[in-house]
FIVEXVO-46082 format. One record per residue: residue number from 0; x, y, z of N, C-alpha, C in turn; residue in three letters. Coordinates in steps of 0.02 Angstrom, whole numbers, plus 50000, padded with zeros to 5 digits. Atoms other than C-alpha are relative to their C-alpha. Layout:
BEGIN
drenkol  n_X  n_Y  n_Z  ca_X  ca_Y  ca_Z  c_X  c_Y  c_Z  kolti
NUM  X  Y  Z  X  Y  Z  X  Y  Z  ALA
...
This chain:
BEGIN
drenkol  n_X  n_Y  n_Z  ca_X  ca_Y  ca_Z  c_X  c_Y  c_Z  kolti
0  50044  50057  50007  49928  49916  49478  49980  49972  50068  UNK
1  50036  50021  49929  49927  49858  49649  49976  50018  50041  UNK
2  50040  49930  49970  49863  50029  49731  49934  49974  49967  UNK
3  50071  50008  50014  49720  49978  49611  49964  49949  50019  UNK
4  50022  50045  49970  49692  49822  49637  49970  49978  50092  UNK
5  50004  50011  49909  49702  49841  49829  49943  50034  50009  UNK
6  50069  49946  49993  49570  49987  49810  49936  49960  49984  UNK
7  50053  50067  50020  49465  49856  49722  49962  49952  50031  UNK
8  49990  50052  49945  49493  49712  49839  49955  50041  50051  UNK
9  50020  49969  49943  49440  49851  49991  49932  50002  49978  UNK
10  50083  49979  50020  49271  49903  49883  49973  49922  50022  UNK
11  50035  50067  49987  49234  49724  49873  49978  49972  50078  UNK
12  50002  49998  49940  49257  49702  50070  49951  50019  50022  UNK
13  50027  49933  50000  49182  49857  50093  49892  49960  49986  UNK
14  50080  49989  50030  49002  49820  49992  49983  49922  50009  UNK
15  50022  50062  49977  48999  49622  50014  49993  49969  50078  UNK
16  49972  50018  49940  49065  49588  50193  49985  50068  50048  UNK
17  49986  49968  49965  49034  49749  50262  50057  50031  50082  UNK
18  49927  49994  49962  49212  49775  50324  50052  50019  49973  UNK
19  49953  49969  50028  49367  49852  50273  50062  49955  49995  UNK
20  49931  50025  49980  49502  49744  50330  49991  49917  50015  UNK
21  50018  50054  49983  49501  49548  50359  50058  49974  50070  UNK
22  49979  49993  49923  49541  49547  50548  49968  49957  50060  UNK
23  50028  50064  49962  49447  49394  50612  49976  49944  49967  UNK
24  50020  50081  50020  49383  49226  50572  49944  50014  49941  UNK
25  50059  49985  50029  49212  49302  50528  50020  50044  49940  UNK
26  49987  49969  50048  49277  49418  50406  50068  49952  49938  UNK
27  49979  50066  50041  49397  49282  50324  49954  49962  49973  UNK
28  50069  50038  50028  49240  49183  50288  49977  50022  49966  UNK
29  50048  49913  50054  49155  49341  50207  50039  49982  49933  UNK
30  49948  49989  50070  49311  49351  50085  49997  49929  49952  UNK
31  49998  50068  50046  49328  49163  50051  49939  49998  49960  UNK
32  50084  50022  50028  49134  49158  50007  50006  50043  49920  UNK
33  50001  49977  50053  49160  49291  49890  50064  49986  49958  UNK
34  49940  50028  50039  49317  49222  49816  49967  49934  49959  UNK
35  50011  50047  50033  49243  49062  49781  49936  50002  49962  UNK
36  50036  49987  50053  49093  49133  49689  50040  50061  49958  UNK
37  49941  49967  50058  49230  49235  49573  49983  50084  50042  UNK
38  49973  49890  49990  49282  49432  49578  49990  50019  49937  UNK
39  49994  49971  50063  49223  49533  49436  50018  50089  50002  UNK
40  49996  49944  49994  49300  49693  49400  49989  50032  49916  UNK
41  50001  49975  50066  49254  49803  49256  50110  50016  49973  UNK
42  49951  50007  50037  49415  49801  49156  50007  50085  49974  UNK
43  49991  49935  50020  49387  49998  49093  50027  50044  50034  UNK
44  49979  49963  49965  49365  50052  49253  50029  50000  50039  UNK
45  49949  50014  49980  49512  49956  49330  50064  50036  49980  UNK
46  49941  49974  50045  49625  50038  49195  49989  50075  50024  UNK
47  50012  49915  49973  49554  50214  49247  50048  50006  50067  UNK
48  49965  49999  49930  49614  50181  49420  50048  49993  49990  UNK
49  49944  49999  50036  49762  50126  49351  50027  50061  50016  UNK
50  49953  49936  50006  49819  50255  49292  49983  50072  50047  UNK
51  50010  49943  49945  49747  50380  49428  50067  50003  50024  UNK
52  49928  50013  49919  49876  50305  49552  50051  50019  49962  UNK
53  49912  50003  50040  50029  50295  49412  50003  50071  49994  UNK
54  50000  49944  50015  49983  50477  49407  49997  50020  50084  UNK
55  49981  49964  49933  49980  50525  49585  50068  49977  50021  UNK
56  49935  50025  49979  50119  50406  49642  50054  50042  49975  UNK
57  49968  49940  50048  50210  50517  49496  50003  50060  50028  UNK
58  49989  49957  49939  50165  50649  49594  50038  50015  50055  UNK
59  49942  50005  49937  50223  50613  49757  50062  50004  49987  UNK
60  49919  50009  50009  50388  50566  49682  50027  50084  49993  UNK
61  49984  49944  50013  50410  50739  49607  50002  50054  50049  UNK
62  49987  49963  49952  50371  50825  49757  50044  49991  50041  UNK
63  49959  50022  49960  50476  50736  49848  50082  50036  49978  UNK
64  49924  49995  50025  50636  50753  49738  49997  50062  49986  UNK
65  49970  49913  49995  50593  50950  49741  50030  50012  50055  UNK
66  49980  49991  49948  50594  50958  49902  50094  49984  50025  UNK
67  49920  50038  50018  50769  50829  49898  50048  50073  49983  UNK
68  49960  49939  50024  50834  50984  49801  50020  50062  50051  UNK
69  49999  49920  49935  50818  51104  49971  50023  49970  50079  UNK
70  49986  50030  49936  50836  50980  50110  49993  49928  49976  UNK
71  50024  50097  49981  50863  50782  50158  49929  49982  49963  UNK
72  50062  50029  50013  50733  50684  50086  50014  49922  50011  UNK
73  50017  50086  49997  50704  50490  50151  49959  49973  49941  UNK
74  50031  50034  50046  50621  50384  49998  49977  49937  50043  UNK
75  50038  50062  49986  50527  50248  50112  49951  49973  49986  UNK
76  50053  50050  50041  50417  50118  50016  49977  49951  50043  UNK
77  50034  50045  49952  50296  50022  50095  50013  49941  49966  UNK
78  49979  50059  50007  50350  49881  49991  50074  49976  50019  UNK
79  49926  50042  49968  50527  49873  50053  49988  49982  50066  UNK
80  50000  50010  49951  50452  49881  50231  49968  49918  50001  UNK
81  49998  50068  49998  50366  49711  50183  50047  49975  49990  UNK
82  49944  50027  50024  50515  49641  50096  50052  49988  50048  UNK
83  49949  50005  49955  50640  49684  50235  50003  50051  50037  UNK
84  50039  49971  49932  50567  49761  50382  50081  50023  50049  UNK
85  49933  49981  49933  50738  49777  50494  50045  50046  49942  UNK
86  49945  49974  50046  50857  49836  50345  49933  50089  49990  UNK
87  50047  49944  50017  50690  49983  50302  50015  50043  50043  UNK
88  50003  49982  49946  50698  50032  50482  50048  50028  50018  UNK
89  49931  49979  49981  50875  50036  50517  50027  50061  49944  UNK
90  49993  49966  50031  50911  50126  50370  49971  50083  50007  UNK
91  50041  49938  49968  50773  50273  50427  50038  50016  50053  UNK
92  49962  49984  49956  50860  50277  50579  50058  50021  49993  UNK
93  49925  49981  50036  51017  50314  50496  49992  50057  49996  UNK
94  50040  49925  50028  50935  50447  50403  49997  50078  50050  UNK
95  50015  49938  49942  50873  50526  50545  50050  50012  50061  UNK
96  49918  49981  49956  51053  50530  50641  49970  49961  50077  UNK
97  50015  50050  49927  50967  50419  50790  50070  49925  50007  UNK
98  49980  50068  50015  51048  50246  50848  49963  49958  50004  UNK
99  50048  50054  50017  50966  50118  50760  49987  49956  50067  UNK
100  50030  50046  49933  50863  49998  50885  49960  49955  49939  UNK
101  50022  50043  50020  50797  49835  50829  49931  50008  50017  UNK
102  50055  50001  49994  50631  49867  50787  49944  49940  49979  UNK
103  50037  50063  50007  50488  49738  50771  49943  50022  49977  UNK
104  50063  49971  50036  50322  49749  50663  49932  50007  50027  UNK
């Protein structure tokens, strides 16, 4: 859902604001403008996307945990690196037999 939504969010960027990313003042303005005249997304073809991603993400996983089956495999989620950015990090570093270093974002 939030792969879709985010893909969404970017089109909107993308075709109103001509911009991808909101990385300055001027492009903050862009977004608010179109926030406060609403966001419409078709609802059909939100659910399509949907389930694209729940079907690739599905993917990935499976390749992953073949691979798991032949060698090491790390599982790092870009939502734990929001969540807890030093514990994500350190943990990789583990992984990879280094000594952890306090990394910063």
């Amino acid at each position: 859902f939030d792969i879709a939504l985010s893909m969404r969010t970017h089109n909107i960027l993308s075709q109103r604001c001509s911009i991808s990313n909101i990385v300055d003042a001027e492009a903050l303005a862009c977004w608010q403008e179109v926030r406060r005249g609403g966001v419409w997304i078709n609802a059909t073809e939100f659910g399509k996307t949907v389930a694209a991603q729940t079907r690739f993400t599905r993917f990935q996983v499976e390749i992953c945990e073949a691979q798991a089956r032949l060698s090491p495999v790390y599982f790092l989620w870009y939502e734990d690196l929001l969540n807890n950015f030093q514990k994500s990090t350190r943990d990789l570093q583990t992984f990879l037999n280094v000594t952890p270093l306090e990394l910063t974002a």
